[in-house]
C-alpha positions, 0 to 999 in steps of 0.5 A: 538499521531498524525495519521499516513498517508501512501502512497505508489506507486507501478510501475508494469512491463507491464507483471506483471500489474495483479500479482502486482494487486493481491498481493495489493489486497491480503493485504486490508482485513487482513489490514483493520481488523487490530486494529490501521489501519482506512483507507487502499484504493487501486487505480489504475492509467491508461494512455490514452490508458487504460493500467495501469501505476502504483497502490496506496495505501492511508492508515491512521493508528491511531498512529506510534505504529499501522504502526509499528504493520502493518509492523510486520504482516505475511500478510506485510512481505508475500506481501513485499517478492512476490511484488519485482519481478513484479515491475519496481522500489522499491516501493514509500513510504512517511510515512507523520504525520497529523498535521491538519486532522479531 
C-alpha cells in the first residue's frame, strides 16, 4: 500500500485569522498520536504586510485505511463543524497517492 499525502488550504476571514489558527491548531496532537498519521504539519502564509493570508496542513498518513480512520475521529468531525464559520471559502483539499516518496 502507498502512502497517503494530504494537503489542505484553508483561507480565513480577515476577523477570524485567530479562530481558524486555534481550531487548526487543536487537531495536531489528537492527529499526530493517531496510528496511521506519520506526518501532520501546520503553516501559516502572510502577505507583505504581515497579515495572514491563509493556513496549510501538509499531512502524510501511512495508507488510505489511516486517512480514513482520521476522517471518522471526534477530533476531525469536531474541527470540520466549528471551521466552516471563519473561513472565506471551503477548504482545499487534494488527497495525492506517493508513487515515488522514501
Amino acid at each position: 500500500m502507498s502512502k497517503i499525502i494530504v494537503l489542505a488550504s484553508f483561507y480565513p476571514k480577515r476577523d477570524k485569522d485567530n479562530e481558524a489558527k486555534e481550531i487548526i491548531t487543536s487537531m495536531i496532537n489528537p492527529t499526530r498520536a493517531e496510528e496511521g498519521n506519520e506526518l501532520y504539519n501546520f503553516f501559516e502564509e502572510k502577505n507583505n504586510e504581515g497579515i495572514i493570508t491563509s493556513f496549510h496542513l501538509f499531512e502524510i498518513y501511512k495508507d488510505s485505511a489511516a486517512l480514513d480512520f482520521h476522517r471518522n475521529t471526534p477530533h476531525y468531525k469536531n474541527y470540520r463543524s466549528k471551521i466552516v464559520d471563519s473561513l472565506e471559502k471551503p477548504i482545499e483539499v487534494k488527497v495525492l497517492n506517493s508513487i515515488d516518496s522514501v
